[in-house]
C-alpha positions as CSV (number, residue, x, y, z in Angstrom):
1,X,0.0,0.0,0.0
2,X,1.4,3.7,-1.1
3,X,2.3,5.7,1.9
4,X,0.5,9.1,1.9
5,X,2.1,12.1,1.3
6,X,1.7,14.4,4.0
7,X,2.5,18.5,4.2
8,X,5.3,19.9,5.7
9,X,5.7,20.4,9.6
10,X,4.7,24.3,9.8
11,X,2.7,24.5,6.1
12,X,-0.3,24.8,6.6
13,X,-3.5,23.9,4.3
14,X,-6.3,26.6,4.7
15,X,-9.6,24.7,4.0
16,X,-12.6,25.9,2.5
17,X,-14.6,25.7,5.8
18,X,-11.4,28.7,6.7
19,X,-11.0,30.5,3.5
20,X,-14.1,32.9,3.5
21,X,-12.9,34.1,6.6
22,X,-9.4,34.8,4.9
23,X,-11.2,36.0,2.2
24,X,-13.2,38.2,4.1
25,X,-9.6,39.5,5.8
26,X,-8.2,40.0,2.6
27,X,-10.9,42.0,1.3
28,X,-11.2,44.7,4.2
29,X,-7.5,45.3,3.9
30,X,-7.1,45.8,0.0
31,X,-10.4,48.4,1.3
32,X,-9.0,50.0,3.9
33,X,-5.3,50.5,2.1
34,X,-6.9,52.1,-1.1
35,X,-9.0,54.1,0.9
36,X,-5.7,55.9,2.4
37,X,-4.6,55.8,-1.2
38,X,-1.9,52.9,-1.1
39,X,-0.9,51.1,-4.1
40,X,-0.3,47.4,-4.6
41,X,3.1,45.8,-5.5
42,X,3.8,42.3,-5.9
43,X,7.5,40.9,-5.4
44,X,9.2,37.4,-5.9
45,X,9.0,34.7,-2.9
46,X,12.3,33.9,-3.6
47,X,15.4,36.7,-3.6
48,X,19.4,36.7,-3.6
49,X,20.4,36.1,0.4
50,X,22.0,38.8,0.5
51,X,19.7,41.0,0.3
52,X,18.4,39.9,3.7
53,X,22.1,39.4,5.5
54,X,22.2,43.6,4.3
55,X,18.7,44.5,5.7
56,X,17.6,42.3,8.5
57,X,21.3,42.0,9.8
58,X,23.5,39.0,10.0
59,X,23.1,38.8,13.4
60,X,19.3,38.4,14.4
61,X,17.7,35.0,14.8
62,X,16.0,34.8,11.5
63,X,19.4,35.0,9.4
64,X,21.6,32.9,11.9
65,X,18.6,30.0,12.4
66,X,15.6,30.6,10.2
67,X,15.9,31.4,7.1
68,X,15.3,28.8,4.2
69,X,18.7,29.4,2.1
70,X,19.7,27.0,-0.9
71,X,21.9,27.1,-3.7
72,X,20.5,27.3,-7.1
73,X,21.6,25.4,-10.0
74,X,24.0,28.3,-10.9
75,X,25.1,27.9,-7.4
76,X,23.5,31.7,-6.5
77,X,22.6,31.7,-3.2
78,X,19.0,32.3,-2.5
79,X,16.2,32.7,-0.4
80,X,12.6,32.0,0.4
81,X,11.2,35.4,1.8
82,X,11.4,35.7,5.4
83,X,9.4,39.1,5.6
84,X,8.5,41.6,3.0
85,X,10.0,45.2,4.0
86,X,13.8,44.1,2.1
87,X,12.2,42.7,-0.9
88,X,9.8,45.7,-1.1
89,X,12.9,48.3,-0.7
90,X,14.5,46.2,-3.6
91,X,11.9,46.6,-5.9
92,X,11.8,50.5,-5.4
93,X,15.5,50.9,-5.7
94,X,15.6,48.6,-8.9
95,X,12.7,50.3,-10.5
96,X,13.6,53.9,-9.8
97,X,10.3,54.2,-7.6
98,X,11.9,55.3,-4.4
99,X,14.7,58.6,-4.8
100,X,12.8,62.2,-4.6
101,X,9.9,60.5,-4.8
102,X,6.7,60.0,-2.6
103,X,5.5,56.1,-2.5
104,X,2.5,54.6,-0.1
105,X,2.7,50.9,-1.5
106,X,1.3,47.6,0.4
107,X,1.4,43.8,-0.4
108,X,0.5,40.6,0.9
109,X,1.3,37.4,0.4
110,X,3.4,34.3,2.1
111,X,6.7,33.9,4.0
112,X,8.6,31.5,5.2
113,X,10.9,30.8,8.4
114,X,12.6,27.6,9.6
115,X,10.8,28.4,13.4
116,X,9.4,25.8,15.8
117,X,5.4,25.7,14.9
118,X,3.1,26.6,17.4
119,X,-0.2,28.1,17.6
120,X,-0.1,31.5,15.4
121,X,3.7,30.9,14.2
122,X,4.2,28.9,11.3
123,X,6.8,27.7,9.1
124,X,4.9,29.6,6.1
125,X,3.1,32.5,7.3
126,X,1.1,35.3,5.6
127,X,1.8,38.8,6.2
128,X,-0.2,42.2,4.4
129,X,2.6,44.8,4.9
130,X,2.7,48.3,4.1
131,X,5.3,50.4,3.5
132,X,5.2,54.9,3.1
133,X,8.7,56.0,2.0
134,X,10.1,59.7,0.9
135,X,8.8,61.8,4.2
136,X,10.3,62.1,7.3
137,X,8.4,63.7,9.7
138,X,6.2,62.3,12.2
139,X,2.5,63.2,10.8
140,X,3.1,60.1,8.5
141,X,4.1,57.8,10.8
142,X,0.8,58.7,13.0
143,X,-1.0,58.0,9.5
144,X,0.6,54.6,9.1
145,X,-0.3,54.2,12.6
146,X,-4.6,55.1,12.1
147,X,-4.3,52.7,9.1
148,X,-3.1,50.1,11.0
149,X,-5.7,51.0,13.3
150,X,-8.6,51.6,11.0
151,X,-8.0,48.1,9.9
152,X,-8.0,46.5,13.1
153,X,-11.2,48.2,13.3
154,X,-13.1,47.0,10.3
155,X,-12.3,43.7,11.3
156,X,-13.8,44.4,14.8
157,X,-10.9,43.7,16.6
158,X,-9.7,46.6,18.1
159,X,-11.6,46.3,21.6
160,X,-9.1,43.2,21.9
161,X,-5.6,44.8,20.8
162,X,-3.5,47.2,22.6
163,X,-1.0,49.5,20.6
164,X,2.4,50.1,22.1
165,X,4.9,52.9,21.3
166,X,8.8,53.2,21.4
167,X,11.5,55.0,19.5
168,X,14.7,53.7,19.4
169,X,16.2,57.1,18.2
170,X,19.3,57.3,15.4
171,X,21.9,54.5,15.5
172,X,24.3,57.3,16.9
173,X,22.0,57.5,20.0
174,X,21.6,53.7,20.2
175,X,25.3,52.9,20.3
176,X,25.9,54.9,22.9
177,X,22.8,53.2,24.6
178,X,24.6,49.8,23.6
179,X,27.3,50.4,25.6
180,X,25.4,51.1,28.8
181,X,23.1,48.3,28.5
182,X,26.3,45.6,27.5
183,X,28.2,47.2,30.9
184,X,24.8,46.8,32.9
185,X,24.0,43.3,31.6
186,X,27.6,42.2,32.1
187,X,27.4,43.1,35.8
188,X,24.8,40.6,35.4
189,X,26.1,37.7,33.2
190,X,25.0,35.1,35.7
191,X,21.5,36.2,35.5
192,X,21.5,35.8,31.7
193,X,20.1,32.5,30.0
194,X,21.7,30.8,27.2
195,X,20.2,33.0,24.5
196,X,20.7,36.1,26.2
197,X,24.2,35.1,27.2
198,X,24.8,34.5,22.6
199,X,22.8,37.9,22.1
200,X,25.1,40.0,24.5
201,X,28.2,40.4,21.8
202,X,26.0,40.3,18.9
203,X,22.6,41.9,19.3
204,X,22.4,42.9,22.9
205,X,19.1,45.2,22.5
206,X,17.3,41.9,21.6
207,X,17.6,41.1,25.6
208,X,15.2,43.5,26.1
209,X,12.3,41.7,24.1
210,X,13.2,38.3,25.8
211,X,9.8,36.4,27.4
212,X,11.8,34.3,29.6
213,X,10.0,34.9,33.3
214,X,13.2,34.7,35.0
215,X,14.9,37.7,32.5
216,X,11.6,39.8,33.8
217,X,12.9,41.9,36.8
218,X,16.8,41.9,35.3
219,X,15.2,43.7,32.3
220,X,13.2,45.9,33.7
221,X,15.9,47.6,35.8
222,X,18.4,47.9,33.1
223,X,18.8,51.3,31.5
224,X,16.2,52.6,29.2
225,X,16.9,53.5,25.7
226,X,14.2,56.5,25.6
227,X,16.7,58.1,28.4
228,X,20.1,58.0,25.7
229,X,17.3,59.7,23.1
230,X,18.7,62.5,21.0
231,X,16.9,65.5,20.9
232,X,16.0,65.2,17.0
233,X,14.0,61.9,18.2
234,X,12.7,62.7,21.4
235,X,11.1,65.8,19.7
236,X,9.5,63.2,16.6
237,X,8.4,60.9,19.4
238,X,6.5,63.7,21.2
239,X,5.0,64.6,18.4
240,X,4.0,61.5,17.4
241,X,2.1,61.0,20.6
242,X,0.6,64.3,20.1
243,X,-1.2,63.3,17.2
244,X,-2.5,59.6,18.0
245,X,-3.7,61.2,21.0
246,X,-5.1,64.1,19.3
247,X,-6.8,61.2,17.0
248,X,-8.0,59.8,19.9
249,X,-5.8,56.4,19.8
250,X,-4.9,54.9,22.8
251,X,-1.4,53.7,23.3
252,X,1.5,52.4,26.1
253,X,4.9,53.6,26.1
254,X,7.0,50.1,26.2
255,X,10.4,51.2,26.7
256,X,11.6,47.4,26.3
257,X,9.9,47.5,22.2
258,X,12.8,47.1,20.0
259,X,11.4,44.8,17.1
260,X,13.8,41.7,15.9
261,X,15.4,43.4,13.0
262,X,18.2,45.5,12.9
263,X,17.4,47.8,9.8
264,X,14.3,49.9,12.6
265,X,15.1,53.7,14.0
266,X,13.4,56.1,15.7
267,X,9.2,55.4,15.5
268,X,8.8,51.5,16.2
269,X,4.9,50.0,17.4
270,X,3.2,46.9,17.9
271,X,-0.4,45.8,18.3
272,X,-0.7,43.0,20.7
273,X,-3.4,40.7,22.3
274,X,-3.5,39.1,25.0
275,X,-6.0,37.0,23.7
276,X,-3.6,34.2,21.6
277,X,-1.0,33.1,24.3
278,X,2.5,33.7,23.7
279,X,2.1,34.8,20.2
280,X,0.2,37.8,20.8
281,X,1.8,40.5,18.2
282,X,-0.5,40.7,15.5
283,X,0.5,43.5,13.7
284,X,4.3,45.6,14.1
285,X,6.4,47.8,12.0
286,X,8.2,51.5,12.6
287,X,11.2,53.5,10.8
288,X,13.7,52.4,9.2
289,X,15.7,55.3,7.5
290,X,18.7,54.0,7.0
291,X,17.7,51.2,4.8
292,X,18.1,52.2,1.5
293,X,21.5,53.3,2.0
294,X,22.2,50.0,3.2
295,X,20.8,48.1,0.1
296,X,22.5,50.7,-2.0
297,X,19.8,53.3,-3.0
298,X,20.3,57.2,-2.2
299,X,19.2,57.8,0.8
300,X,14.9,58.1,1.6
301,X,12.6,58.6,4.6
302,X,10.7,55.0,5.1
303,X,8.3,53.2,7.0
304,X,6.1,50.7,7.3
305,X,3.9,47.4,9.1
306,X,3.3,44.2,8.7
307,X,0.3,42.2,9.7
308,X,0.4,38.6,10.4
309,X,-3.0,37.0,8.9
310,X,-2.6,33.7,10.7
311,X,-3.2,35.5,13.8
312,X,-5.8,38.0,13.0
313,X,-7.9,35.0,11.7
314,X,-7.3,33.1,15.1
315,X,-8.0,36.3,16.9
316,X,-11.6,37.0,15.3
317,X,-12.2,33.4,15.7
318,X,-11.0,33.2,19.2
319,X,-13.8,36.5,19.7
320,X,-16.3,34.8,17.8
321,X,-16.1,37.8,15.1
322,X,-19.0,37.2,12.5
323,X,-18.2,37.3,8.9
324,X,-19.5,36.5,5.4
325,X,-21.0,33.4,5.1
326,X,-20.0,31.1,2.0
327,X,-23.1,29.0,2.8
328,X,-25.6,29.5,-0.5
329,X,-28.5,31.5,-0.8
330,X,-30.2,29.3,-3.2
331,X,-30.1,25.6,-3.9
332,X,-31.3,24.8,-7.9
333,X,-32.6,21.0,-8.6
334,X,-33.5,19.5,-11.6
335,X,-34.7,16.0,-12.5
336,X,-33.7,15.5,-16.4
337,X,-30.7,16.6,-18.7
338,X,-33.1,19.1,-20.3
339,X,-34.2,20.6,-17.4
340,X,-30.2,20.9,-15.9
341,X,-29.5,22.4,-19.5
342,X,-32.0,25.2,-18.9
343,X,-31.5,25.4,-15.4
344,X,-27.8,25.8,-15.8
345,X,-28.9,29.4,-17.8
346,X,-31.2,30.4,-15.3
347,X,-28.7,30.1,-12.4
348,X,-26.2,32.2,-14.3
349,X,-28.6,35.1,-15.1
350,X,-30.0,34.8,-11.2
351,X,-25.9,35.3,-10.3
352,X,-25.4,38.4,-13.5
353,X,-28.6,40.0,-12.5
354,X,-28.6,39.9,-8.5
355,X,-26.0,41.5,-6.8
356,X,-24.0,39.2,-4.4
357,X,-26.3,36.1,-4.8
358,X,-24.6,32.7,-4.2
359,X,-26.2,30.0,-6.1
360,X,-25.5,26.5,-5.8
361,X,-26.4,23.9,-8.4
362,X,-26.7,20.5,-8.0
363,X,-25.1,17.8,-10.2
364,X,-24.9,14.5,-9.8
365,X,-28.4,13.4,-10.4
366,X,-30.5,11.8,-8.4
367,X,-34.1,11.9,-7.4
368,X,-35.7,15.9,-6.0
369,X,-36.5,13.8,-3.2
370,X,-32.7,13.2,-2.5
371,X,-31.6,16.8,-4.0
372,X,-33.9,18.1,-1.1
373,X,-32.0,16.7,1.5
374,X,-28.9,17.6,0.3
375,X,-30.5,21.2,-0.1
376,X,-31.6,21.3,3.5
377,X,-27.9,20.3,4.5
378,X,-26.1,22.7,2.7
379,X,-28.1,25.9,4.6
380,X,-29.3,27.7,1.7
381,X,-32.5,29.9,2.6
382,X,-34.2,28.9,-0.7
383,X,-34.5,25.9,-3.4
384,X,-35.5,26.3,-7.0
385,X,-36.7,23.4,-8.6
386,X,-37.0,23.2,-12.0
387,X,-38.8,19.7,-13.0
388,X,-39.8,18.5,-16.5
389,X,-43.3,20.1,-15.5
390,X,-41.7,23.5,-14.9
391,X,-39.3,23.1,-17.8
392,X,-42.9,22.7,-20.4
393,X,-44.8,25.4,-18.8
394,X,-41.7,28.2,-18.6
395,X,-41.9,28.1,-15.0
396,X,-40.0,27.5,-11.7
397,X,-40.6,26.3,-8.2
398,X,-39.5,28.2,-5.5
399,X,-39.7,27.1,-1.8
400,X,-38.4,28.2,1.5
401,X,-36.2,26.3,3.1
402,X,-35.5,27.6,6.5
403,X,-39.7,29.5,7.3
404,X,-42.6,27.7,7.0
405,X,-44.7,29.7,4.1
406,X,-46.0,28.4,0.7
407,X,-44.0,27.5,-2.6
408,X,-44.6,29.4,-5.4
409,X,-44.6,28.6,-8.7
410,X,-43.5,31.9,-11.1
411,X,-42.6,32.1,-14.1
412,X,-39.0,32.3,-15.6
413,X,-39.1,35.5,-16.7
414,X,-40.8,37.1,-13.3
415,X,-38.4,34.9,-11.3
416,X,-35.2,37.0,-10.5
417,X,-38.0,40.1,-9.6
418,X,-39.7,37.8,-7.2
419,X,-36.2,36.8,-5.8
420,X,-35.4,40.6,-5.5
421,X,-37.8,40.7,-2.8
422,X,-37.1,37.9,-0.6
423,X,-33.3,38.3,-0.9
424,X,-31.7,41.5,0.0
425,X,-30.9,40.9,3.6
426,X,-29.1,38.0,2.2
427,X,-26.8,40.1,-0.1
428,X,-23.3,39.6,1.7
């Protein structure tokens, strides 16, 4: 007996009984980024590894340990997409979109990391980012900030998320800031676990984001990088805090918020739950001025988020969000190949002609006895049946399926009329 094939640890399948609920995700954001006037842009899932040594920086954990890396039959080595800011920053210098220039751009799509899967972190993940580049000030980092924001909201998620705030200043501020927190730390080497102890030499501000329970009350005493601020970023940051409040956003200063990847400055921000366990970050982003320098563009203002949609789907689920149904609003039956070859036309004008209809047809044969029961089961609110008697006299049957109130038989022509009636609280 053949051995089944199963997917890979961390890859998940989405089933359909999950995809109108990504669907319905996928749809508010592409709505809510083109209402702020963002434009789409679709890069490669697979780019030169390089590219993310330069940006994300050699020494984080996704480089060192996570990142799927091969070598290609031209012995190039390359990549599968870890996150989406480098490969977006790519595309802009490469195309010319980036230098003097003004960009809002988003995309979405999946990414990939060698981590160990849990609930809400996954070997391929989905992200929607977004990404503003060519202004410096802090009015558009409060914008990219009440997007984020307006999308949690259309999703009807933002009673359950909590928006934190930090800036982590220029890198001139944060090396002197490195200093003080490597001499404080290494007063306290014995205190540090094994990860912390690898981080101290190469990415010591990482300590600071650590979950270990035991790292708690070492961390919270060490020196804060907000106090090493220069005044350039302590005046963006006030600012900043000016205007979400002025907006009326809510937010915590989290001194300890220094995202995983080295290419942030100044203005970084998280959304988190406590509502998923230890994966609680559902969306995160901030500055990161420096980075087209670093990938070898002329130097431009830039920011952006990303948005994990593995967890925003557990998190509405988790809260019981309501969305679209994908269950149909009509079930059509018919009991002979004529009647299926007419009823096949009528099911597509009833879909052309009413806005937002779902119609489902049944095929297979079988008796109208049987096709009702399968009717019943899929949940549609109404059946159609279109018998040999229908098909002579030009006519369909239309009964209710879920209230107790007489068929009708109408005529083809009056039918999608008649159905205008009963259905518009159905439209969704």
């Amino acid at each position: 007996m053949v051995t089944p094939i199963q997917a890979i640890r961390g890859m998940n399948d989405i089933l359909p009984q999950e995809t109108f609920l990504w669907q319905h995700v996928e749809k508010i954001l592409r709505q809510v980024l083109h209402s702020y006037t963002y434009q789409e842009i679709r890069m490669p899932i697979v780019e030169k590894t390089e590219l993310f040594k330069r940006s994300i920086g050699e020494a984080t954990d996704i480089v060192e340990k996570e990142m799927y890396t091969f070598l290609d039959r031209n012995n190039d080595s390359l990549t599968l997409r870890p996150e989406g800011t480098a490969g977006c920053v790519r595309a802009g210098i490469e195309h010319g979109l980036l230098y003097n220039q003004i960009q809002r751009l988003w995309y979405i799509g999946p990414y990939f990391r060698h981590e160990r899967p849990q609930k809400g972190r996954y070997r391929q993940f989905h992200q929607c980012g977004a990404e503003a580049f060519g202004m410096e000030g802090p009015d558009i980092d409060a914008e990219l900030i009440l997007l984020s924001a307006q999308i949690l909201k259309q999703l009807g998620l933002l009673p359950y998320v909590t928006l934190q705030l930090n800036s982590l200043g220029t890198s001139a501020a944060r090396a002197t800031y490195r200093d003080k927190l490597v001499a404080y730390l290494t007063q306290h080497q014995d205190q540090l676990d094994e990860d912390s102890q690898r981080r101290l030499t190469s990415n010591p501000l990482r300590i600071l984001d650590s979950k270990n329970p035991a790292m708690q009350n070492l961390i919270h005493h060490a020196p804060k990088l907000i106090d090493y601020l220069d005044e350039e970023s302590k005046q963006h940051f006030m600012q900043l805090q000016h205007y979400l409040t002025a907006a009326g956003v809510k937010f915590e200063l989290n001194p300890c918020l220094v995202r995983g990847l080295d290419y942030y400055s100044k203005t970084v921000f998280e959304w988190v739950t406590t509502e998923l366990g230890a994966q609680g970050t559902v969306c995160a982003g901030g500055r990161y001025d420096s980075l087209i320098d670093q990938l070898g563009g002329k130097s431009t203002p830039a920011l952006g988020f990303a948005i994990g949609l593995e967890r925003i789907v557990l998190l509405m689920q988790q809260v019981n969000q309501l969305v679209p149904s994908h269950i149909p609003h009509i079930y059509f039956m018919t009991d002979s190949p004529a009647a299926f070859e007419r009823g096949v036309q009528l099911a597509d004008e009833l879909r052309e002609k009413i806005s937002g209809v779902r119609v489902l047809m049944h095929c297979g044969g079988g008796s109208l006895k049987n096709q009702f029961k399968k009717a019943d089961k899929s949940g549609a609110q109404f059946a159609i049946i279109l018998g040999e008697q229908e098909l002579a006299a030009n006519v369909v049957a239309i009964k209710s399926l879920r209230e107790n109130i007489p068929q009708v038989t109408i005529s083809q022509v009056e039918m999608i009329a008649h159905l205008e009636t009963v259905l518009p609280k159905l439209k969704t």
